[in-house]
VEXLO-373043 format. One record per residue: residue in three letters; residue number from 1; x, y, z of N, C-alpha, C in turn. Coordinates in Angstrom, 3 decimals, m for minus. Example, Ala and Ser with C-alpha at 12.3 -4.5 7.8 and 13.67 -1.06 7.14 Angstrom:
R mimar markol     n_xx     n_yy     n_zz    ca_xx    ca_yy    ca_zz     c_xx     c_yy     c_zz
R   Ala      1   13.190   m5.690    7.800   12.300   m4.500    7.800   13.200   m3.300    7.800
R   Ser      2   12.850   m2.250    7.080   13.670   m1.060    7.140   12.900    0.030    7.870
REM end
This chain:
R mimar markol     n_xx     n_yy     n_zz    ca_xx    ca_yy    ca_zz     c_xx     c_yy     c_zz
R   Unk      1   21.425  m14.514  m10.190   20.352  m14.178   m9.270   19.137  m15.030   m9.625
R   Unk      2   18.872  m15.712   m8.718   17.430  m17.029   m8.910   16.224  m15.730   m8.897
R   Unk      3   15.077  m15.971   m9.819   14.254  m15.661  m10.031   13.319  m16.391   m9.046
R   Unk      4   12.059  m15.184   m8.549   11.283  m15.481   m8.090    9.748  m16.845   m8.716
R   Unk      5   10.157  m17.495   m9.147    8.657  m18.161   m9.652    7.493  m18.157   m9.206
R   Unk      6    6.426  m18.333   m9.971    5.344  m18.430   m9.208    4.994  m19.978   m8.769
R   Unk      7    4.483  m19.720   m7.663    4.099  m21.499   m7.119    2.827  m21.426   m6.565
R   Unk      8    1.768  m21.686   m7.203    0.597  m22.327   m6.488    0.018  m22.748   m5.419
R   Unk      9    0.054  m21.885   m4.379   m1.131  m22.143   m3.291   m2.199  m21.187   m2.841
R   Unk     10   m2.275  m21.524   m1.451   m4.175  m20.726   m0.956   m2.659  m19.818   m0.929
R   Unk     11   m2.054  m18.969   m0.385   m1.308  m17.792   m0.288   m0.984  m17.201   m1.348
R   Unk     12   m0.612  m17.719   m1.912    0.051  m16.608   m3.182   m1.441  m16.613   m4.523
R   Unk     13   m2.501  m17.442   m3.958   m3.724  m17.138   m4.898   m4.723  m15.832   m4.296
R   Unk     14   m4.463  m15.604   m2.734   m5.100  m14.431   m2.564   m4.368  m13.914   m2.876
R   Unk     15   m3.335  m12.932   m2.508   m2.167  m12.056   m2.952   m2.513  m11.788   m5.024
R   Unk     16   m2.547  m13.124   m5.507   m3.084  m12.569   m7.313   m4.641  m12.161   m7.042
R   Unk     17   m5.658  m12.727   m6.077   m6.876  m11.845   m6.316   m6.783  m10.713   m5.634
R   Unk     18   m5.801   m9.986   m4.848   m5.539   m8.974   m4.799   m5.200   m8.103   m5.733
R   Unk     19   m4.428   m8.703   m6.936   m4.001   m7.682   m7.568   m5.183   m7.790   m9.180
R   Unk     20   m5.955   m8.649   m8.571   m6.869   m8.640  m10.337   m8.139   m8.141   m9.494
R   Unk     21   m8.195   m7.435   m8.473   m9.096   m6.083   m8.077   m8.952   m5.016   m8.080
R   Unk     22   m7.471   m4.885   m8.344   m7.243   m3.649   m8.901   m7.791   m2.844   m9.777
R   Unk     23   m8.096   m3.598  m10.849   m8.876   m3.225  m12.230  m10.006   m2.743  m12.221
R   Unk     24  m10.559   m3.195  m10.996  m11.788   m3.526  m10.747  m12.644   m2.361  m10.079
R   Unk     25  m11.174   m1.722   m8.678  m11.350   m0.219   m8.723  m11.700    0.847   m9.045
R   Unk     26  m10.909    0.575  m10.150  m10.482    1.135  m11.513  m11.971    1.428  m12.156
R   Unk     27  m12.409    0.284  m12.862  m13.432    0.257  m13.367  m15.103    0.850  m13.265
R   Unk     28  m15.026    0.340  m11.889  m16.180    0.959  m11.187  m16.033    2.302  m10.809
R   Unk     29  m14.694    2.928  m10.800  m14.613    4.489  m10.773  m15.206    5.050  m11.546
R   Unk     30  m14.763    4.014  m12.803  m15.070    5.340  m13.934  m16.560    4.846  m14.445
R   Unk     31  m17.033    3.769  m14.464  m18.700    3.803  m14.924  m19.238    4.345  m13.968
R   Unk     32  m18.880    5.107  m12.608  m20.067    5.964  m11.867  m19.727    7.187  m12.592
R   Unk     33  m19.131    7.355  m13.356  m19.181    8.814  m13.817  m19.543    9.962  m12.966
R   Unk     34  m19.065   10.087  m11.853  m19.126   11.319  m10.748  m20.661   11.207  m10.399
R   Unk     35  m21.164   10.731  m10.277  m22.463   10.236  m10.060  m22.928   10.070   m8.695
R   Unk     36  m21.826    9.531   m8.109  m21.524    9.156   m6.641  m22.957    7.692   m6.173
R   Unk     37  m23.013    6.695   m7.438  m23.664    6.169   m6.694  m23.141    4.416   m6.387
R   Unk     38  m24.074    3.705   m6.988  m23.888    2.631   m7.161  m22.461    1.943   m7.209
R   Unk     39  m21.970    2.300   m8.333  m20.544    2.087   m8.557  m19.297    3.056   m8.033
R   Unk     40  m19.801    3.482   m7.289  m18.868    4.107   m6.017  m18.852    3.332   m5.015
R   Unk     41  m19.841    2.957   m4.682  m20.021    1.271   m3.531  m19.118    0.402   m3.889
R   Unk     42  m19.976    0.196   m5.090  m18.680   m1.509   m5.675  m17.409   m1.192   m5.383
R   Unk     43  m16.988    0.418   m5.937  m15.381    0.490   m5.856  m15.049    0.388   m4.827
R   Unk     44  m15.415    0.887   m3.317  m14.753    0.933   m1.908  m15.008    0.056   m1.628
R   Unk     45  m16.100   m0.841   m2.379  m16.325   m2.914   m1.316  m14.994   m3.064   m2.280
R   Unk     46  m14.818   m3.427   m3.091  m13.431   m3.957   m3.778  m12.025   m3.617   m3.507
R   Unk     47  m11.839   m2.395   m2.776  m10.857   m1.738   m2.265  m10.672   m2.257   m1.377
R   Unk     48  m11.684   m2.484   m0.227  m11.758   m3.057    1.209  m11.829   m4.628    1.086
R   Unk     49  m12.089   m5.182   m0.010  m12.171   m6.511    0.104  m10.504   m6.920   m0.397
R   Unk     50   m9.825   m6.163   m1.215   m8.090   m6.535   m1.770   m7.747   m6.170   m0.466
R   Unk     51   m8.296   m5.145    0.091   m6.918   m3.972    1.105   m7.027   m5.758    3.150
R   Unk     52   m8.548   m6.180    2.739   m8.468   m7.052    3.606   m7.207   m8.533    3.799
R   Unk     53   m7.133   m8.506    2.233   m6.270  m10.116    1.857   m4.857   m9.214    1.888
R   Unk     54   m4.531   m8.322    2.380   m3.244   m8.003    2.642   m2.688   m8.775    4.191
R   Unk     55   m3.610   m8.944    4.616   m3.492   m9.244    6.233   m3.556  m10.808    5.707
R   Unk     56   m4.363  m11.026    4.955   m4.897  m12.651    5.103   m3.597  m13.251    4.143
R   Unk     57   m3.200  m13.266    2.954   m2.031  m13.806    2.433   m0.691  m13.949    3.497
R   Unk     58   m0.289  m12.534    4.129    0.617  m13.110    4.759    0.445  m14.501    5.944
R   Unk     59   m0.931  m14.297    6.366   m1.364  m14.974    7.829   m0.991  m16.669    7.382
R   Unk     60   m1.954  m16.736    5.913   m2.031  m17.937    5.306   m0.831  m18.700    5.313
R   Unk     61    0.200  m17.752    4.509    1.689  m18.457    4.361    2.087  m18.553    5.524
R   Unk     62    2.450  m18.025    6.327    3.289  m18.706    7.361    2.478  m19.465    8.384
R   Unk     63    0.994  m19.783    8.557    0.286  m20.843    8.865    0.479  m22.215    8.405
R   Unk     64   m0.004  m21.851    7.106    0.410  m22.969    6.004    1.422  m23.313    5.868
R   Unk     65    2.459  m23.144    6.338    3.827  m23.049    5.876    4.121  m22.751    4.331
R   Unk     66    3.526  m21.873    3.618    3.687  m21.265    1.889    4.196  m20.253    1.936
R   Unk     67    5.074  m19.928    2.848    6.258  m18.760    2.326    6.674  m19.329    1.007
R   Unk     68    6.893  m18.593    0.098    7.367  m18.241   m0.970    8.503  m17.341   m1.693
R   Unk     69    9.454  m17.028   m2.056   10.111  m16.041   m2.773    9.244  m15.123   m3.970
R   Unk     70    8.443  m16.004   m4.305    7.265  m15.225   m5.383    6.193  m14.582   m4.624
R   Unk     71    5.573  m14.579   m3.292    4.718  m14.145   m2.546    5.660  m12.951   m1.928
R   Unk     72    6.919  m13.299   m1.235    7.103  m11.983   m0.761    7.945  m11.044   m1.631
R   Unk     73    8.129  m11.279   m2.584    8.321  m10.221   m4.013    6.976   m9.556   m4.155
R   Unk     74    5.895  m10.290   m4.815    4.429   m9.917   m5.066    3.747   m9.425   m4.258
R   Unk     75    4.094   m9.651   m3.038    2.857   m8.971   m1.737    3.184   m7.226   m1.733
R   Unk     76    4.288   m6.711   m1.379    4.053   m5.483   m1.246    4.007   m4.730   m2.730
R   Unk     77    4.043   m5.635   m3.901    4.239   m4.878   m4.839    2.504   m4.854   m5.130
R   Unk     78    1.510   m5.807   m5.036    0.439   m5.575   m4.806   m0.388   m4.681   m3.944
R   Unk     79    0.526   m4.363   m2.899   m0.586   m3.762   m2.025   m0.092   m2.012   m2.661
R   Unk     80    1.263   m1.953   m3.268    1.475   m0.600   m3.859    0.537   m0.199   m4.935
R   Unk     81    0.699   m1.388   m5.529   m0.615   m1.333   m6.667   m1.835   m1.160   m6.470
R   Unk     82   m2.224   m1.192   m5.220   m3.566   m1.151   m4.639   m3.777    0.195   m4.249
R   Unk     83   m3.387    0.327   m3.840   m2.878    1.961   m3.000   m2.824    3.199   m4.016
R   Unk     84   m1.776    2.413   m4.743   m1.369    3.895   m5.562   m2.472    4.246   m6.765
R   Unk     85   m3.034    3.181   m7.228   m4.021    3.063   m8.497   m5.529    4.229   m7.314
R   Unk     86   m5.460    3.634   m6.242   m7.012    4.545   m5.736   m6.462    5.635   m5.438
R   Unk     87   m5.345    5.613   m5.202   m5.271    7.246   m4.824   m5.163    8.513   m6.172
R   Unk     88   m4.448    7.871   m7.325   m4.329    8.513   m8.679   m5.855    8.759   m9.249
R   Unk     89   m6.684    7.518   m9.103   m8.382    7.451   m9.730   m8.475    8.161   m8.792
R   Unk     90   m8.846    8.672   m7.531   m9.449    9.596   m6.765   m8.567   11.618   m6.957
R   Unk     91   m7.423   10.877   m6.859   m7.098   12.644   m7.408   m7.555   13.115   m8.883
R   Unk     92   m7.560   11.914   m9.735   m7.909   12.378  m11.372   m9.121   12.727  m11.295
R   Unk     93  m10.142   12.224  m10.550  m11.450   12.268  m10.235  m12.050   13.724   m9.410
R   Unk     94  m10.751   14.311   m9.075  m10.724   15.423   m8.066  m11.267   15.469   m6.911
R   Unk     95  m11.337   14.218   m6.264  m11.886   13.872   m4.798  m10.717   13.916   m3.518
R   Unk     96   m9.658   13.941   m4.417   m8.446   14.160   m3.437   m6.959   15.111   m4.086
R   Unk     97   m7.057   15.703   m3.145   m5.922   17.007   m3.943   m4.380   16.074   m3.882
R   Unk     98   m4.067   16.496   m5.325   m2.469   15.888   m6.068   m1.461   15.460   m4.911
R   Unk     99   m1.620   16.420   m4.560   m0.261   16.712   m3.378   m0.357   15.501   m2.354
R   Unk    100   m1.450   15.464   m2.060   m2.093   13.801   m1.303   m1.308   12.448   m1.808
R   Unk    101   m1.784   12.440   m3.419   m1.167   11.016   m4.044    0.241   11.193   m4.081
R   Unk    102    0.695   12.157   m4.353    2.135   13.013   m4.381    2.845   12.343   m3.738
R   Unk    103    3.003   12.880   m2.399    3.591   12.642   m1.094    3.706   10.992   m0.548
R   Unk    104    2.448   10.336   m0.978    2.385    9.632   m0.050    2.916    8.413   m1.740
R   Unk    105    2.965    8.745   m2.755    3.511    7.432   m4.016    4.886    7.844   m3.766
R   Unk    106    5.511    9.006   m3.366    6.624    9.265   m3.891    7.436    8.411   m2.444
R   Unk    107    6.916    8.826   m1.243    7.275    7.737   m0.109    7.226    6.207   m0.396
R   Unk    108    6.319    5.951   m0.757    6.447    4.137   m0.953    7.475    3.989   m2.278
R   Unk    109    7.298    4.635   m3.093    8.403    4.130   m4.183    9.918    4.426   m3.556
R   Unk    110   10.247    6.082   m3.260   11.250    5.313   m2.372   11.714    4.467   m1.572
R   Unk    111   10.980    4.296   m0.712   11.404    3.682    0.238   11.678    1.703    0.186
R   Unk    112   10.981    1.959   m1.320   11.190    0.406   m1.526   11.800    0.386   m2.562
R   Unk    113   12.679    1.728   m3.231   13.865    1.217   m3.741   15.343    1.404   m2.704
R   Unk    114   15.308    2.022   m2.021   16.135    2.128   m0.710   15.704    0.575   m0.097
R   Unk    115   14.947    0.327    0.179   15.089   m1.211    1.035   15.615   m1.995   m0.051
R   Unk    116   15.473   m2.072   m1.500   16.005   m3.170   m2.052   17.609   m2.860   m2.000
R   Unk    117   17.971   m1.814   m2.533   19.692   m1.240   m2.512   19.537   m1.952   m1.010
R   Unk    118   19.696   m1.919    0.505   20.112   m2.175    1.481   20.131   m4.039    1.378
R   Unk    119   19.006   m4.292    0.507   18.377   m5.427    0.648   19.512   m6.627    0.869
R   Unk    120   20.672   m6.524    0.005   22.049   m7.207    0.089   22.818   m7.717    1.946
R   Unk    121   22.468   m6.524    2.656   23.075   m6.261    3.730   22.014   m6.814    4.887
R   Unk    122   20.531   m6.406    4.823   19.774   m6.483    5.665   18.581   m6.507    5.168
R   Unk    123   17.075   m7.228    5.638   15.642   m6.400    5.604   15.319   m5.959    6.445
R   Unk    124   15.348   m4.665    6.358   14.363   m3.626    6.902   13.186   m4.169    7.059
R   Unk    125   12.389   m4.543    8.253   11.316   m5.138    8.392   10.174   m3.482    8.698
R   Unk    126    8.877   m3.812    8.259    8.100   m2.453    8.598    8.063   m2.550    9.978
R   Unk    127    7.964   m0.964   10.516    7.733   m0.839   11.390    6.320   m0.689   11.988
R   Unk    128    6.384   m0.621   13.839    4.548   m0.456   13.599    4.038    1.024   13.407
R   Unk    129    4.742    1.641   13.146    4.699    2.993   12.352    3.905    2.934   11.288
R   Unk    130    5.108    1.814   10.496    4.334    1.900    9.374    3.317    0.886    8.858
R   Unk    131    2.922    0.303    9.776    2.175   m0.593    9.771    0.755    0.211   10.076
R   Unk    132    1.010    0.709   11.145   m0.542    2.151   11.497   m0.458    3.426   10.586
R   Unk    133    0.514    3.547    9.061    0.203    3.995    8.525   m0.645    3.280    6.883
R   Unk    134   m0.246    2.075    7.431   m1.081    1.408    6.319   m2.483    1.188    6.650
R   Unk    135   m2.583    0.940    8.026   m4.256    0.942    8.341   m4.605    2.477    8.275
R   Unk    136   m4.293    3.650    7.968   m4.766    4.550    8.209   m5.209    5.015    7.218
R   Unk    137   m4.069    4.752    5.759   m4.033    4.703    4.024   m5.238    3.994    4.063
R   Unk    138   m5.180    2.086    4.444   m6.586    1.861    3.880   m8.062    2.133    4.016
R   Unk    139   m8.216    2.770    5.288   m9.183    3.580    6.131   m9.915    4.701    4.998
R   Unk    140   m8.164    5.734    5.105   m8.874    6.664    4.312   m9.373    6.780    2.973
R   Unk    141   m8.690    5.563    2.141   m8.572    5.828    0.830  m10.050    4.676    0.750
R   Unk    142  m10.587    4.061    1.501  m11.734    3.365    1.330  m12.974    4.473    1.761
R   Unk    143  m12.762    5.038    2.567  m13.604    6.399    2.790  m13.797    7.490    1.523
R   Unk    144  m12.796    7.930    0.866  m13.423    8.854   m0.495  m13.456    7.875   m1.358
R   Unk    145  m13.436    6.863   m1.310  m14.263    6.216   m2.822  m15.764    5.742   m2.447
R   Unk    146  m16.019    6.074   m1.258  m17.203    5.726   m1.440  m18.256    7.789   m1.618
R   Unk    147  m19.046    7.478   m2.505  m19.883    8.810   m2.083  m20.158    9.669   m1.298
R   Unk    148  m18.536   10.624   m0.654  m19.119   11.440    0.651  m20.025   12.091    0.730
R   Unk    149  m20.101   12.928   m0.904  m20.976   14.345   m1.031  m22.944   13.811   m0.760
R   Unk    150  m22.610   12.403   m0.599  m23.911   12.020   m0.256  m24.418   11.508    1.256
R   Unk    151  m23.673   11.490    1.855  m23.091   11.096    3.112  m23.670   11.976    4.040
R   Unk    152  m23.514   11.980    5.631  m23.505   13.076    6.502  m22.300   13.473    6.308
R   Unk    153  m22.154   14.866    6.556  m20.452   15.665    6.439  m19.625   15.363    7.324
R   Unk    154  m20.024   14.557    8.516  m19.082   14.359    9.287  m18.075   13.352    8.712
R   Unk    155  m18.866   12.444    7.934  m17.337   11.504    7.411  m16.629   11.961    6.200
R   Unk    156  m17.100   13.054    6.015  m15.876   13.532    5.118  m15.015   13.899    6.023
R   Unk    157  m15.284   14.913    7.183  m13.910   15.177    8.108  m13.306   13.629    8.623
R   Unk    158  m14.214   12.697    9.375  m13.629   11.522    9.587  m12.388   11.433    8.558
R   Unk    159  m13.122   11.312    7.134  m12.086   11.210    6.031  m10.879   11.406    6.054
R   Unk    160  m11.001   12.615    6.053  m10.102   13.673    6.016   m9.043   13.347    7.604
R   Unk    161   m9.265   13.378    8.214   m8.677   13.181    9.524   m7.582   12.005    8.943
R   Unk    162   m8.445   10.680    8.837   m7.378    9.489    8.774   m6.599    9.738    7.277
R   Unk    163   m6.627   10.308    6.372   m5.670   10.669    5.391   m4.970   11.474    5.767
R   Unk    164   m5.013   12.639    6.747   m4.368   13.876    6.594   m3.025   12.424    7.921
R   Unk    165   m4.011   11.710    8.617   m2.832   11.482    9.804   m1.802   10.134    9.044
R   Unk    166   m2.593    9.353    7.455   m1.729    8.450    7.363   m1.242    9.420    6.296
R   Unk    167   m0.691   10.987    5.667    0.303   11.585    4.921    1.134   11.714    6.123
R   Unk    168    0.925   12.463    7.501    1.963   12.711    8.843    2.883   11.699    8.711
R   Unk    169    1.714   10.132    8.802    2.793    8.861    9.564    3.799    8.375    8.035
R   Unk    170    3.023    8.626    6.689    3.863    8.347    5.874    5.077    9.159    5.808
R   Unk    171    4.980   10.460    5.876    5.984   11.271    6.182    7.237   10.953    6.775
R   Unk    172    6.811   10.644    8.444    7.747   10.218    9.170    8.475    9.152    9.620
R   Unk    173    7.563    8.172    9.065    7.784    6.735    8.928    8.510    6.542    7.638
R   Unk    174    9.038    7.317    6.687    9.609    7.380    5.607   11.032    8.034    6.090
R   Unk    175   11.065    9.094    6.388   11.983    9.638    7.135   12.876    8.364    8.254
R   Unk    176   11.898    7.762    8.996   12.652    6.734    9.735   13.379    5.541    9.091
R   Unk    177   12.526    4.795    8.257   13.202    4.383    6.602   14.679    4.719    6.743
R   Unk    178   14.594    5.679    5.969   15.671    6.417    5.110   16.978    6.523    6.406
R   Unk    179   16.525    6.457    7.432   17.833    6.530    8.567   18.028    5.158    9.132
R   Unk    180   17.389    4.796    9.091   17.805    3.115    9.473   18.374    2.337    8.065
R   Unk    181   18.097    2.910    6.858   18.696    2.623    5.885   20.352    3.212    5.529
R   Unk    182   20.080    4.566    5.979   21.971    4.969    6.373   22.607    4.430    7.108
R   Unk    183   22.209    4.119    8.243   22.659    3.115    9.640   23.049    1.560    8.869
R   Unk    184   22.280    1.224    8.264   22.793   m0.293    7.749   23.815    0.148    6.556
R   Unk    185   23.694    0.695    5.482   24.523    1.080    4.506   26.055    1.592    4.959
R   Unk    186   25.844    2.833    5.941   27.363    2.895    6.616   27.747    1.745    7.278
R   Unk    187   27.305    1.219    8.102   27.399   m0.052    8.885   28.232   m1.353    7.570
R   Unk    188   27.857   m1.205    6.552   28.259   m2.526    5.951   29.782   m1.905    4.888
R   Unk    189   29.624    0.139    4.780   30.786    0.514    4.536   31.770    0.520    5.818
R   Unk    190   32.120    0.847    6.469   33.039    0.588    7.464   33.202   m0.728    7.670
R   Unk    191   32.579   m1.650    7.390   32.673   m3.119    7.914   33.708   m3.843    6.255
R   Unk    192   33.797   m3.073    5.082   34.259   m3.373    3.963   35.520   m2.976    4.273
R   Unk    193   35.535   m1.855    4.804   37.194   m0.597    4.599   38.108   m1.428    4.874
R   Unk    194   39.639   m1.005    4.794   40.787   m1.830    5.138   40.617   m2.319    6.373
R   Unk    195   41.570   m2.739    6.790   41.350   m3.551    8.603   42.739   m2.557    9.082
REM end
């Protein structure tokens, strides 16, 4: 099995400053010390500035012609990393209840070890399901890192709205996953069986 390498261009260099903002999240979470100020900003501009080069790496490579085997290994494993790191700092932080990060890590990790098992047979390309559940993830999860309790209250419900609707679409868009993943898996058993 050929290993993915890394190769050097404008594509696969946003995709790594995507993932060395991660930290960065991270960081600025925890020097606001529940504070809700300053460094609650930095964290949701840094969230929104990685969660933006998700759109822009892919655009780049296939503009550029820099598809890669190391970019599309690294891209969704970055944007999981992106995702899952704000949603864990925001539940540890108690700005978002467990069951939130829960639901919605335990969906992406499946579902992208189910696409790799199929991966032999077919890619499962996202759907726009789940594509409007990723704008809905980055919506919401850029919304509680920034200071609601300082906010007007309405964007905490805003908040709340686009998280509660990207756990629904992760839900079911996971669920759809998982059956188009039986559909190809039986599909390639019957296609093995005797003749």
């Amino acid at each position: 099995m050929a290993t993915a390498a890394f190769v050097w261009n404008v594509a696969n260099g946003v995709t790594l400053a995507r993932i060395l903002l991660v930290p960065l999240v991270v960081v600025f979470l925890l020097l606001d010390g529940g504070d809700g100020g300053a460094w609650r900003w930095a964290a949701a501009g840094a969230f929104v500035l990685a969660a933006a080069t998700d759109r822009l790496d892919g655009w780049l490579a296939r503009r550029l012609d820099q598809v890669t085997d190391w970019g599309k290994l690294v891209d969704p494993i970055a944007d999981k990393m992106l995702v899952g790191t704000s949603l864990v700092m925001l539940s540890l932080l108690g700005d978002l209840p467990w069951w939130v990060t829960v639901v919605i890590l335990a969906r992406e990790l499946g579902i992208t070890a189910m696409r790799l098992a199929v991966l032999r047979y077919v890619v499962i390309p996202a759907s726009p399901g789940g594509k409007l559940k990723t704008v809905l993830q980055s919506v919401g999860i850029a919304l509680f890192l920034t200071p609601l309790g300082q906010l007007p209250a309405f964007l905490t419900v805003v908040a709340w709205v686009f998280m509660v609707g990207a756990v629904v679409l992760t839900v079911v868009t996971g669920l759809d996953y998982l059956r188009r993943g039986w559909q190809v898996r039986r599909a390639a058993s019957a296609g093995s069986g005797p003749a």
